[in-house]
N, C-alpha and C positions, 0 to 999 in steps of 0.2 A: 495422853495428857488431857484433863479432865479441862473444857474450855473455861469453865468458868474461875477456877481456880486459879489458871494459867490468869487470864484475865485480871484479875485481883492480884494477883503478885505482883504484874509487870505495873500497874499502876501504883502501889505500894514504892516501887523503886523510880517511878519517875517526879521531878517536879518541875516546875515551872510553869501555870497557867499560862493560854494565850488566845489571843481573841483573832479570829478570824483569820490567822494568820501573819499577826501584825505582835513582835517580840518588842520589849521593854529595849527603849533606846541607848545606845550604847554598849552593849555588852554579847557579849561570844553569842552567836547562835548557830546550831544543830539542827541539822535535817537526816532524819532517814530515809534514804531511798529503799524499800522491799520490793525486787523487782528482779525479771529478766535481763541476763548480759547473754550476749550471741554475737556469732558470726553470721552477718550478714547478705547475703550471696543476691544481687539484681542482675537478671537477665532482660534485656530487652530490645526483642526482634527486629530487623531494617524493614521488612516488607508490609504494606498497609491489611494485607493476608496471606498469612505463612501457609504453607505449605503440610496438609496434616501428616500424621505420622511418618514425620520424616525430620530429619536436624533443618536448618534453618539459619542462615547467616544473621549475625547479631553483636552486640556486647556484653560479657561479663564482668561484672566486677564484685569482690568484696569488702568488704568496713565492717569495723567493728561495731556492734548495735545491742537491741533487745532493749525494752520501755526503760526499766529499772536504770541500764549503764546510763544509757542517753542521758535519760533526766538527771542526774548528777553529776555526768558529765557538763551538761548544761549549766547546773547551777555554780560548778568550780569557776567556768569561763567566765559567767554571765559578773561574780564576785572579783575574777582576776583582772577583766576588764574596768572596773570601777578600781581597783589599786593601781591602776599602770597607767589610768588615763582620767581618774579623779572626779569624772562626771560621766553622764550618758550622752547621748548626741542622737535624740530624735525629736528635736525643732519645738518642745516645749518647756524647754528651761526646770522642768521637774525634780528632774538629778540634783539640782544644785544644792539640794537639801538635804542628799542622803546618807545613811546612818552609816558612818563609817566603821559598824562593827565587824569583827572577823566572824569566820563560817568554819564547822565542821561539816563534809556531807560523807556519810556513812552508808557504803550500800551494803544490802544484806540480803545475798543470792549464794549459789552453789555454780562449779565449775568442776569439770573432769580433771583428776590429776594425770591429767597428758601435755602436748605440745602445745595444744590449744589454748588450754585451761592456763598455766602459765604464764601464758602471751598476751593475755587478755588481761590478766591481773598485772602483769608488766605494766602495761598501758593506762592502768587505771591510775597505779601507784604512783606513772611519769606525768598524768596528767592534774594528780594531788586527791583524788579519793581516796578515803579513807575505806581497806579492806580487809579490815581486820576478821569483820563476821563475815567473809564468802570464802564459803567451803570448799577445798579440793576433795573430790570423791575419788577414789580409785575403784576402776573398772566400768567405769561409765561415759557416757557419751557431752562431752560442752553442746549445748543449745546451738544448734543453728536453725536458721529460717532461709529458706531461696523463694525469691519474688518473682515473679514472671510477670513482666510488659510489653504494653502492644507499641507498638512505632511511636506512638506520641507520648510515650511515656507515661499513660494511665495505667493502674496495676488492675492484670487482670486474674490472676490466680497467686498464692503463695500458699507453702508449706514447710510447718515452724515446728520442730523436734524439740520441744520442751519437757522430754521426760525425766528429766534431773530434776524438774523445779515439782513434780506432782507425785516425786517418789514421797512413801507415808514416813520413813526414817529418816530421809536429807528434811522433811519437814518438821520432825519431831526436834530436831540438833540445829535448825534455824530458829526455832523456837525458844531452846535455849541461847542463844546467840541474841537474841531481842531482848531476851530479859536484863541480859549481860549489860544492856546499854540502861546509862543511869540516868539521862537526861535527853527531852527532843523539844524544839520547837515547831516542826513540821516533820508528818508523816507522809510519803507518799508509799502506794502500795497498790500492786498491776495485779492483775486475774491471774496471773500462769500457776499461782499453787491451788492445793487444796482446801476445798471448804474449812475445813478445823482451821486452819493458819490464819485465812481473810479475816475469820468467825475473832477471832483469839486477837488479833490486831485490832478491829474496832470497837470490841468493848474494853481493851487498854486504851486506845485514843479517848474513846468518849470516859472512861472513869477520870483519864489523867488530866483532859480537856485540853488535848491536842488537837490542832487542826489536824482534821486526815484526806489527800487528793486520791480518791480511786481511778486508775484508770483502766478503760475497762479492754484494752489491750486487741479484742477482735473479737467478732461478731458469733462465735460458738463460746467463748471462755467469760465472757461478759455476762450470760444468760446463769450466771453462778450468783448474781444479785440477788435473785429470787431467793436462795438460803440464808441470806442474810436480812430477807424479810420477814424472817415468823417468830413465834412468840409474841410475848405480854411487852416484853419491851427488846426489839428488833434491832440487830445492829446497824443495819442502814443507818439507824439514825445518827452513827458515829460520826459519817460521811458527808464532811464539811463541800469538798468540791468533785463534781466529776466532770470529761471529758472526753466524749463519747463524738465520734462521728456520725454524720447522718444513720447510718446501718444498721452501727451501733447500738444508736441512740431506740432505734425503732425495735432492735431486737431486745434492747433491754427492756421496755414498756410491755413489749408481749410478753414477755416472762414473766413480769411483778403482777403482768394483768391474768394472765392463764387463758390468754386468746389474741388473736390477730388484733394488733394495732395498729397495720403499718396503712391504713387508710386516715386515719384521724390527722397527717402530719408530725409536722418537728414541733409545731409550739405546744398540741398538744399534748404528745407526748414527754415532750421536755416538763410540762406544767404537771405531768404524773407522776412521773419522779420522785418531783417536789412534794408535793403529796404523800407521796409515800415513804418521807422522810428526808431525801438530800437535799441540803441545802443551798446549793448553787450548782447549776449545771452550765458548760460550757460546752457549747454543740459546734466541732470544727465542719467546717463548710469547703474544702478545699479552693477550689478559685475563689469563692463566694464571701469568704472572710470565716468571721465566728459570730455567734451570738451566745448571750450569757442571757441567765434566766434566773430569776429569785421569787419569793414569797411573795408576793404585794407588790411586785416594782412592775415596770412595763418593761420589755425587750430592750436590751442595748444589745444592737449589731455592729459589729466593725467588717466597712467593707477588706477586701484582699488586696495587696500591694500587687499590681501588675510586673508579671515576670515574664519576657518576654518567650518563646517555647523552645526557641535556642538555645536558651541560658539554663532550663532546667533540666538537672541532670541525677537528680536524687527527689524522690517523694518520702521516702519511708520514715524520714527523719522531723516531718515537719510540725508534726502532733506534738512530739517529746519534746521541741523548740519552745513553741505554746505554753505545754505547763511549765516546763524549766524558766521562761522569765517572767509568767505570771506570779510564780511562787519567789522567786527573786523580789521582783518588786514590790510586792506585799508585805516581807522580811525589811529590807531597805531602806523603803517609801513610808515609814506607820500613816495613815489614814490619807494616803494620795486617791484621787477618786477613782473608781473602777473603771471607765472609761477610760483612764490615761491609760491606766494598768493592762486591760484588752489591747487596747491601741500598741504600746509598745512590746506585746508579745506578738499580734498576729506580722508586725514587722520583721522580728528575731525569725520567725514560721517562715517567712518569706527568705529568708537569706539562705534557710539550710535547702532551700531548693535549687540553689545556684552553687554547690558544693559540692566534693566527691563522699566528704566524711557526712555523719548522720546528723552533726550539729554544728553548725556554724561556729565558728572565731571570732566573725567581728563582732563590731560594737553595736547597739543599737541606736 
């Protein structure tokens, strides 16, 4: 598929302008999630130094995960919560405004037609996303990721089997699957496919003038920015939000830069981005909170909710927490100020770390 073609058709069939992710009050809004769904496997050691090449007494567990599920997952909750309980509840009365319009969230990923695959779509179905465009492949493998942690639960190694989402033909037939969709207000859209997909996705966002959130999912698959910076007019520029962890954030600056930038820092780096076309960066800071970054504006940092290290029992989820009610509440909220907005996601971040699943339940 020729990208620019692809490009121009899928904006041909969508409409609905929107501004920064802020939809016309009142009426249905549409998100697609393009992203990874996985099985999620955390290992994490009891001893403060294991034992090398040898097993290791510990905890395992699984959840169902991968950026794409999460965040749409997220957003059904974050929607369900506001119908069953009519407001938000994090101590600035904000909510009491909000657009009581309905949500479709549409993810569009590929799954193994096996036991897994399935299982996963089960789950999606029971929790109300819509999966219409995620593929069952037969003879291939559903994505999994297994994490490895050291005793205090920082991650210190993972290895994530996403070759369903980088094969060239499951991405030629998600492509058609994109086109398929006739209408979006937000686009969110993770690193795990290939160049052509990312490429084809942001020049439909930015023709149709769709908010698009990149996330750039981890620190080898994120350095795919870089191809979306060339030419006379670059898709990056499509790429309304990203959110990048410290790593991340560093590895994607060397890439746009074609050289080492992880001395310059976070602001600088984040401020290069910008530069180089995206429009808001949000840089998660694990205990630290987040800070957001824009053209001309100065830092807004939101510190981290303290949790106490008893209580946490899941990391991997809390990024996906982040963008899932930052884009919530920008949908919701039209022109509530970003600082409320930061504030009430880095709290939702905080709860999935107190949880066995990837995304928290309660309210905010």
């Amino acid at each position: 598929l020729h990208n620019a073609q692809v490009a121009a058709t899928l904006a041909m069939q969508l409409s609905g302008p929107s501004k920064e992710g802020h939809h016309t009050a009142g009426r249905h809004a549409t998100v697609l999630s393009i992203g990874g769904l996985a099985l999620d496997w955390s290992a994490t050691v009891d001893a403060a130094s294991p034992v090398r090449n040898s097993s290791n007494p510990g905890r395992v567990r699984g959840v169902l995960g991968g950026v794409g599920r999460n965040i749409a997952v997220g957003l059904v909750r974050r929607w369900n919560s506001d119908n069953n309980n009519g407001k938000g509840n994090d101590n600035d009365n904000s909510n009491n405004n909000k657009d009581p319009s309905t949500v479709t969230i549409s993810l569009v990923s590929a799954v193994a037609d096996d036991w897994l695959g399935r299982s996963i779509l089960h789950e999606l179905q029971t929790e109300g996303v819509d999966v219409s465009a995620v593929l069952c492949i037969p003879n291939a493998r559903t994505s999994v990721c297994v994490a490895l942690h050291a005793h205090d639960g920082e991650l210190r190694t993972a290895i994530a089997d996403f070759d369903i989402l980088e094969d060239q033909e499951v991405s030629t037939r998600l492509c058609s699957a994109i086109r398929a969709r006739t209408h979006a207000d937000f686009i969110v859209l993770d690193a795990n496919f290939p160049v052509a997909l990312l490429t084809q996705v942001c020049v439909w966002a930015r023709s149709a003038r769709i908010p698009l959130w990149f996330e750039p999912t981890s620190t080898v698959k994120c350095r795919k920015i870089v191809d979306l910076a060339q030419g006379d007019d670059p898709p990056i520029a499509a790429i309304t939000w990203t959110s990048p962890n410290r790593s991340e954030l560093l590895a994607m600056a060397s890439a746009l830069a074609g050289t080492d930038m992880t001395h310059h820092g976070e602001q600088y780096c984040a401020r290069f981005l910008i530069r180089c076309g995206i429009k808001h960066v949000v840089v998660t800071q694990g205990s630290q909170g987040a800070s957001l970054y824009r053209q001309g504006q100065p830092e807004i940092h939101v510190p981290a909710h303290f949790v106490p290290p008893e209580s946490v029992v899941n990391t991997t989820g809390a990024g996906d927490a982040l963008v899932a009610a930052m884009i919530h509440r920008m949908l919701t909220n039209p022109g509530e100020d970003i600082t409320k907005i930061l504030r009430a996601a880095v709290t939702f971040a905080a709860q999935a770390l107190s949880t066995e699943e990837s995304i928290p339940r309660a309210r905010l």
